[in-house]
Structures are given as C-alpha cells and as structure tokens.
N, C-alpha and C positions, 0 to 999 in steps of 0.2 A: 404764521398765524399769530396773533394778539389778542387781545383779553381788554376790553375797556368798561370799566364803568359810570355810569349816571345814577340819579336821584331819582325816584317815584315816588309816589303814594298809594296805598293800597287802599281801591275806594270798595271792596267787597265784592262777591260773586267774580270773580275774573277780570273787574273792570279795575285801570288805570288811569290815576290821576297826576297830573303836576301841583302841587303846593310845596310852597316853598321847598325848603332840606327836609321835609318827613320824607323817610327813604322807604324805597322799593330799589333796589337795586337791580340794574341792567345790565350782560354782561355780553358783550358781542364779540363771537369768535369770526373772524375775516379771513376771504381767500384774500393774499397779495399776490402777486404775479409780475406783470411789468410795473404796477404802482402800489403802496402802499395801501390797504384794506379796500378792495377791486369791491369787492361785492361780502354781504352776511351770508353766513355758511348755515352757523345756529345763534340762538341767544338766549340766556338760561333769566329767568325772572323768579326776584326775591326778596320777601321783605324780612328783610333783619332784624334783632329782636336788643332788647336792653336788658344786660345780666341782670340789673337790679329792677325791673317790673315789677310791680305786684302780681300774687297770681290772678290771674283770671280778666288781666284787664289787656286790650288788644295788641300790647307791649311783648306781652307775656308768650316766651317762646313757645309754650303748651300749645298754643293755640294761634301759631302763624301758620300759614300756608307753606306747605314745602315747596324749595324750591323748582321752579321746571322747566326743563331743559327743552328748548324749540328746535328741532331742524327745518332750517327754509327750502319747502318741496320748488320752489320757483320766485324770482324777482320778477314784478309782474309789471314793476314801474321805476324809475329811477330820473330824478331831476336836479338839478346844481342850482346853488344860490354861490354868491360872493366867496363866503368861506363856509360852507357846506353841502353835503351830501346828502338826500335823501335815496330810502327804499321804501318802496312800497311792495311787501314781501306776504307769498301763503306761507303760511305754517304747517307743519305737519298734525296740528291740533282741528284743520281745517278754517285757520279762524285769519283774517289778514290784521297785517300791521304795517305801522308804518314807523320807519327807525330811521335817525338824523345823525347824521356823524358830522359837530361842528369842527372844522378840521383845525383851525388856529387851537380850540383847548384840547384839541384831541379827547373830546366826550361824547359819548353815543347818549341818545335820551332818545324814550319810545312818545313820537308824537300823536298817535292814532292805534283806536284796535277794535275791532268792528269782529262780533261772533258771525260763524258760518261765511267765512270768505268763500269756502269750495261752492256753497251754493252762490252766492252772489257772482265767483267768476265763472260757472256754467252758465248763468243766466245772462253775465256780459256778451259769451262770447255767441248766443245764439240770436 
C-alpha cells in the first residue's frame, strides 16, 4: 500500500475544487497486487492550514475542516486514459467520487464528488 498526494481547494460545505496550488490535500491509500495501486482502498481529504494565518481568516487552523478519512464501500467504475487511471468510487460517507491517478507523475487528484451516491446508485441500478 502507498500514500499519494494531490492539490485541492476547499470550495465549502463538502464541495471540491481544482484552482490552481490552493491545497486540499488528497491522500490515497491503494490495494497493489499483481500491479502497482490496483484499485483505492480509502482516501483521507484535507485542507491544510498556514502556521502564520491570521486568526479567523479561512487559513486559520481554528477553523479548517478536519481531516476525513473515506473508505471505498465499492469501485463502481473505472476507465484508462494514455497515462491514467480513473475510479469512480462509493464512499463510506455514501457520497461518490471520482479519483485520477496520473501515472507518469504518480499524483492522485479527486476529479468529481457528487452528495448521496448511495441513493443515486440504488436509483442506477433499478
């Protein structure tokens, strides 16, 4: 198992953004088996704080979102590009995502996260 991380943004309420290097960190623990990170097992999401913040401004450790840790109840999708891997994964929060392992820089970055997967993939499959 390994440990990788990527960049985020924390866009508030649970939602994630890409902009540029403001970070949320993403950190994906993998099964390996016969190949190198087979599938996400969990992935913990975090946004990091700057020792020197002011207080009370969205910097300000006081007042980040604790880290938390996902475990993937199920890979529900998974498809290949040139040099990456996607998953398309439920959470144990109920909620789906979607995580990109480009394999040349060996960086996971979360591309999609959609609330209430469980009901969306009960509603897929009937």
């Amino acid at each position: 198992m390994r440990h990788v991380q990527a960049q985020l943004a924390w866009a508030g309420q649970g939602e994630f953004v890409m902009i540029g290097d403001v970070a949320m960190s993403v950190v994906v623990e993998c099964y390996s088996g016969y190949k190198a990170d087979e599938r996400p097992l969990r992935f913990t999401l975090a946004r990091p704080g700057k020792s020197d913040a002011a207080p009370g401004t969205p910097d300000d450790p006081a007042h980040r979102p604790a880290p938390r840790t996902h475990e993937v109840k199920e890979v529900l999708d998974q498809w290949y590009g040139p040099a990456y891997k996607c998953f398309k994964v439920l959470a144990d929060d109920g909620n789906l995502y979607i995580l990109r392992h480009d394999q040349r820089e060996d960086i996971w970055t979360l591309d999609s996260f959609r609330r209430d997967g469980e009901a969306a993939s009960r509603k897929a499959e009937s």
